[in-house]
N, C-alpha and C positions, 0 to 999 in steps of 0.2 A: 504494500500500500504506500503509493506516495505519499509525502510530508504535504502536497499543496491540497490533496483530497481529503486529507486525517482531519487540516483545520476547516477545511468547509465545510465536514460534517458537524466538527464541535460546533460552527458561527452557527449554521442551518438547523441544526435537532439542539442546542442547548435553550435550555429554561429557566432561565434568568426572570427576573422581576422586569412585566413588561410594562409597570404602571412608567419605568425609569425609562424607558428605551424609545424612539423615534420611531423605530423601523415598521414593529409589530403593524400599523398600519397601512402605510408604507407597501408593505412587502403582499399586505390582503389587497388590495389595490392592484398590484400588479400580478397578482397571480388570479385576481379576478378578468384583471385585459385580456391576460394569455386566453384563458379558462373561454372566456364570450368569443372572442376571436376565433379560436379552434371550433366551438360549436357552430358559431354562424358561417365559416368556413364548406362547416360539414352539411351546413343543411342546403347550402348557397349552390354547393354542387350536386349535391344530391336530387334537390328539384330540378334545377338547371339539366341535367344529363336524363333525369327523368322526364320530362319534358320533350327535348327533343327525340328521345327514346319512342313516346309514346304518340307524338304527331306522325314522326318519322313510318312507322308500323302501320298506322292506317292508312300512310298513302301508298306504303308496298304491298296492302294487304288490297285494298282494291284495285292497285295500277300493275303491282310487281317491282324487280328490280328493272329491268328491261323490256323495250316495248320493241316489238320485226313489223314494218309496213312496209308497204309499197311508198317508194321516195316521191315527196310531193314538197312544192313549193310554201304553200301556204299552210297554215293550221284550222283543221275544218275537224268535224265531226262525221263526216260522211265520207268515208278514208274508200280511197278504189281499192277494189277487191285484191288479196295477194294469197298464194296459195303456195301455204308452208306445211308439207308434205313429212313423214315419220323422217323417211331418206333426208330432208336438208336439215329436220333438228339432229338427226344423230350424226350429223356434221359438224353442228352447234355446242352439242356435248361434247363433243371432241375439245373444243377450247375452251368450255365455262363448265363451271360446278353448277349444273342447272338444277335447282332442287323441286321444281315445280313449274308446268306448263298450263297455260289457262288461252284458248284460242276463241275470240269475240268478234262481234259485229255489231259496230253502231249503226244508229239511224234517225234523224230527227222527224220527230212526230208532232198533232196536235193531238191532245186529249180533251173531248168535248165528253159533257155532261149533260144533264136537263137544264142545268142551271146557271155553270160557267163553261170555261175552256181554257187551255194553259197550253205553252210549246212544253217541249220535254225532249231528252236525248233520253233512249231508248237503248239501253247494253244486252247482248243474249249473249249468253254466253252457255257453256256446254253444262254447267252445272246449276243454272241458275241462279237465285239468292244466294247459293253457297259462292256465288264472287265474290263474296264480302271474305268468306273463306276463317270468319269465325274473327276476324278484325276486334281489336280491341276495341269498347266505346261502339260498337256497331248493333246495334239490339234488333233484334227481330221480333215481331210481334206476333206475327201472323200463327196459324194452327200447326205449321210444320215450317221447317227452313231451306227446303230443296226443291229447285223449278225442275224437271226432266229438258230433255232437246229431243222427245221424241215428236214424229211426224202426226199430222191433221188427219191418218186416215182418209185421203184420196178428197182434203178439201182445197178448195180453186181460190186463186184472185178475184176478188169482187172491184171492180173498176168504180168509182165511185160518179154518178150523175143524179139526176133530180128522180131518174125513175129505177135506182138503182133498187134490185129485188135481195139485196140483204138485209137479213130482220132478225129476230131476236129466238125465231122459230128454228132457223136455221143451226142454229147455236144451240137449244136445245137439243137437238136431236141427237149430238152428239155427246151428252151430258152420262147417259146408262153408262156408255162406251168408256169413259177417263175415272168414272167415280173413284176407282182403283188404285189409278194414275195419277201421274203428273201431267197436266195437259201443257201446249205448247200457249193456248191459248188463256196462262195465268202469267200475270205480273207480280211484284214486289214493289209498291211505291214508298217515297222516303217519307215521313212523316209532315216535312214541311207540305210535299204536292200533297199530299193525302187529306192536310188541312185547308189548302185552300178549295181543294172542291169537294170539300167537305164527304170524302170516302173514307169505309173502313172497309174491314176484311171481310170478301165474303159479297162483295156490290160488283158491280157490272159499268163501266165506262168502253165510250167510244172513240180508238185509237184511228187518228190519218195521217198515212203515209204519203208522201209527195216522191213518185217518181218518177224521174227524165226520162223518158221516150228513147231507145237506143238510136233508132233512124232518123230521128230531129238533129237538127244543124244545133252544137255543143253552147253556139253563143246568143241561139234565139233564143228569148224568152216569151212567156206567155202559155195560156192554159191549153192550147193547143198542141204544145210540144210536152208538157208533162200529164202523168196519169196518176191518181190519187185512190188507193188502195186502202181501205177502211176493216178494221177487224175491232168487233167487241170482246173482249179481256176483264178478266175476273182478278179482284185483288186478294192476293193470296197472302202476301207479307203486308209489312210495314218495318221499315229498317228507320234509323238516325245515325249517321255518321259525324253531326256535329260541324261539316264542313260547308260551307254553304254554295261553293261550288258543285257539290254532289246534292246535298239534302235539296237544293233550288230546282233543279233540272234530270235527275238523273232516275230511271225508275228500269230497273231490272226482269228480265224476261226471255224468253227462249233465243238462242243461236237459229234455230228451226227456222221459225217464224219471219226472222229478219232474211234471210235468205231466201224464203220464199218470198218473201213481198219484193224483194231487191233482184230478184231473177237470178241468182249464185247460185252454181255448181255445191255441192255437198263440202269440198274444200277450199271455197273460198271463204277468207274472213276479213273482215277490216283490220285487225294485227295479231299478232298474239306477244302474249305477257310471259316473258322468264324471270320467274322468283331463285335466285343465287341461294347457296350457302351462306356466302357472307358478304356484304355489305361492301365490306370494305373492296372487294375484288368487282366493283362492278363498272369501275371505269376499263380499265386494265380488260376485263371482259367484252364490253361495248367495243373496243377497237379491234381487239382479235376478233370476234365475228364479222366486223366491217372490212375487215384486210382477204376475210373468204371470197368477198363479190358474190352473194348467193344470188341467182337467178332462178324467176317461178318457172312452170311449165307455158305461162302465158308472155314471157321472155320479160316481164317485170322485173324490175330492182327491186331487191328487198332491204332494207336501211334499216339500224337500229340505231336507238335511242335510249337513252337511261334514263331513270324517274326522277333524276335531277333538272334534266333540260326541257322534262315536258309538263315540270310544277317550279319553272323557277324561281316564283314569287314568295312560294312558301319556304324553299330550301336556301335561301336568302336571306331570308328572314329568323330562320333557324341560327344561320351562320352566323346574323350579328349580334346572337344572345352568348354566343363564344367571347365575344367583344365586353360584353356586359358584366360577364364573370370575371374576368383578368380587371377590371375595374372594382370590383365589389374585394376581389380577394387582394390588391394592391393598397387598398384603403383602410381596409380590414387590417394587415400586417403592418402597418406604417402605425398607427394607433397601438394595438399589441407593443410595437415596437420600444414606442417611447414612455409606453406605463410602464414596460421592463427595464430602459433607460433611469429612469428617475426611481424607480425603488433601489437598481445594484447602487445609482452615487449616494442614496441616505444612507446604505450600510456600509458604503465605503468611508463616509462622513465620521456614522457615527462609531466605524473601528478605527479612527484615526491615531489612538493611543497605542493600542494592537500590533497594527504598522510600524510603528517608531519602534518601539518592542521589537520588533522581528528584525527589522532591518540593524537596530543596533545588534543584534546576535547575529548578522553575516548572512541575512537569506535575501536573494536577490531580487531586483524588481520583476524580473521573469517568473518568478518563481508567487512572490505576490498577485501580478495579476494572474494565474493562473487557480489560486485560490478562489478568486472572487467571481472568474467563471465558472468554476464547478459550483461555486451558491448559483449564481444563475442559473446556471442546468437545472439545479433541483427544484427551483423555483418552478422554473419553466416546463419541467417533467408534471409537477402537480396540477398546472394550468392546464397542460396539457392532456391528463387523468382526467382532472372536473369538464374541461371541453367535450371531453368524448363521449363520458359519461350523460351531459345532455343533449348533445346534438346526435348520439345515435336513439336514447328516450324517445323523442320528436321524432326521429325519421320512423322508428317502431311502430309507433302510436299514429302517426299519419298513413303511412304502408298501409294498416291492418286493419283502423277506423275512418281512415278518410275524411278528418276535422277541420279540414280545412279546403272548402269548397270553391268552385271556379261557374264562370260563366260561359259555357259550350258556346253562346254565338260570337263570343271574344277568344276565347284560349283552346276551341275544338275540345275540352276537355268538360267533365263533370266535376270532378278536384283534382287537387297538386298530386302530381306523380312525386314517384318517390326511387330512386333508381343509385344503388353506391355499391361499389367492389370493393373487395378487397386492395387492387392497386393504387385505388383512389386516396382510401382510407391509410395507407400506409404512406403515400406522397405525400398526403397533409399532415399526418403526424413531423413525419421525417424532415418534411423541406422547413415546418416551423422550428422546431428545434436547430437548424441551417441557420436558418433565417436570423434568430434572436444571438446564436448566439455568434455570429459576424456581425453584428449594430453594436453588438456588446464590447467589441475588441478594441474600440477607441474608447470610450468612457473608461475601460478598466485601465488607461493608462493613466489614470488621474494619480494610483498610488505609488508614481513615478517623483511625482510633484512632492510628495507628501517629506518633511526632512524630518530626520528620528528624531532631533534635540526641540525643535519645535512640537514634534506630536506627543512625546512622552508629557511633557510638561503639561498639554492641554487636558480638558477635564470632558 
């Protein structure tokens, strides 16, 4: 055992009469800074990472990591068809850790009622509602949570005009037939569309579709070139993702059905979705399948995209709460810092007699401040105990009861996530104890100053 740790244990655990002593307060003071410091550290990141953990999730959970279309100029919802075959994904697998494939087709719609009517993008996808795919924050309301992509059983395009002969009879007839089943002809709408026209589960609304004319000139317009394909749909779900790009516009429903209305081959889709292993490999993945040049069987390009570039609003906005933390934890430590500051010089103060002591016995100034950082240390070890000890309390108790709630049309969220590892929790112990005790290295040269004939004498 060192000589300069022997006396920091005496300075630090001795029990002296502390009505006589400066520091006793002093010293609760700064191992109170430490102590708030380390906890709000810990909570600061722990929502924080939670946070983006948990927006993060919902938008891979319905978009994916990766999106394959057909390469188009502009950004539409009405993606030309591209036709990604078993053979070009297990080309795909070859360069990404693909952990999940999800193949759709959009289609903008209107949804009329007896009483309103609202546009709507329209997703089918191969599994239905299950596109949410069990998303966190994503509720389903509805009697079950799976749409099928099975076929109408030999039902046609209904062309839509004023003497168009689809009815409500029509729809029945087919109703013995699905009871069973999963019909193509059920939706999932998100709870906002579902409020404004006033649907629940289990109601019957009228879907129109707007389709271009294949043999029409691409740049005339007008109701002569397009044909309007109307099917009635049963609301089977009711989801809320909390997002209001989705919950505003978006209502889920067969792959089947949009392909029929759209005149598509069985393999064409508007894109399909690769969910990765992991996250972080998904740029690095995005260029390796673009370096393939996949071509459809319809001599298309097929382009990919990551779920960075096709929500950058939100993953931007993620990015500058990265910004927010190195502010919060910068500010946090600077304060920590100086209540650590000013507790070591009152016990350097009030060992001033100590000092002269030591140094008239021959122990050197290296050796003094060396002392007075191991008080520190322990200071700062105990700050750092009572920190952890509350800001993991809090993060427990938020985890497990959620006391602390949020507003889903502002934060996408119902309350404060709560998300910390272990390397998180070991960085912030570790870099504070760093931290305090390099701020500390210049103050302890104060008992450099101090001369033995002047400190012994002082009281």
């Amino acid at each position: 055992m060192s000589i300069a740790y022997f006396l920091a244990k005496r300075i630090h655990f001795s029990k002296g009469d502390d009505s006589q002593r400066v520091s006793p307060p002093a010293i609760r003071i700064a191992i109170s800074g430490v102590a708030i410091g380390v906890a709000v550290m810990l909570i600061t990141v722990a929502i924080v990472v939670g946070f983006k953990e948990e927006v993060r999730q919902k938008v891979i959970d319905f978009s994916g990591h990766l999106q394959m279309q057909a390469f188009v100029s502009n950004s539409t919802y009405e993606l030309p068809p591209v036709c990604v075959s078993d053979t070009m994904l297990s080309f795909v697998k070859r360069v990404a850790e693909v952990e999940h494939v999800e193949r759709f087709v959009t289609k903008p719609a209107v949804i009329k009622t007896d009483d309103d009517f609202l546009s709507v993008v329209v997703k089918g996808t191969e599994e239905g509602s299950k596109g949410l795919r069990g998303s966190r924050g994503c509720f389903l309301r509805g009697a079950r949570a799976e749409l099928g992509a099975r076929g109408l059983k030999g039902s046609e395009d209904s062309e839509y005009s004023e003497n168009s002969e689809y009815s409500e009879n029509s729809e029945n007839s087919d109703d013995s037939e699905e009871e069973s089943e999963w019909s193509e002809r059920e939706v999932a709408l998100s709870k906002t569309i579902a409020d404004k026209l006033k649907l629940k589960v289990g109601d019957q609304a009228t879907f129109y579709f707007v389709q271009a004319d294949k043999d029409a000139d691409p740049f005339a317009l007008g109701a002569e070139n397009t044909k309007v394909k109307v099917r009635k749909l049963t609301v089977r779900d009711i989801f809320e993702t909390h997002f209001s790009e989705i919950d505003q516009q978006m209502v889920l429903g067969s792959m089947a059905l949009l392909q029929q209305v759209s005149g598509w081959d069985e393999d064409m889709y508007s894109a399909v979705s690769l969910t990765l292993k992991d996250f972080d490999q998904m740029d690095d993945a995005a260029w390796l399948i673009n370096q393939l040049n996949l071509v459809d069987r319809q001599g298309v390009q097929v382009y990919v995209q990551t779920i960075e570039e096709l929500n950058p609003t939100v993953f931007a906005w993620l990015a500058l709460l990265d910004t927010n933390v190195w502010v919060i934890l910068i500010l946090i430590a600077v304060v920590a810092a100086f209540t650590m500051i000013s507790g070591l010089l009152i016990i350097i103060l009030e060992r001033t007699q100590m000092i002269g002591i030591l140094k008239a016995q021959g122990m050197d100034n290296r050796t003094l401040r060396k002392v007075f950082l191991w008080v520190a240390l322990f200071l700062t070890g105990k700050g750092i105990l009572w920190g952890n000890l509350i800001g993991l309390a809090f993060c427990l108790v938020q985890w497990k009861w959620h006391i602390i709630s949020l507003d889903p049309a502002n934060y996408y969220l119902e309350w404060v996530p709560i998300h910390l590892t272990l390397p998180m929790f070991i960085l912030i112990n570790v870099g504070t104890i760093i931290i305090t005790l390099l701020v500390l290295i210049g103050p302890s040269a104060l008992v450099a100053r101090i001369a033995p004939t002047k400190a012994i004498q002082s009281e």
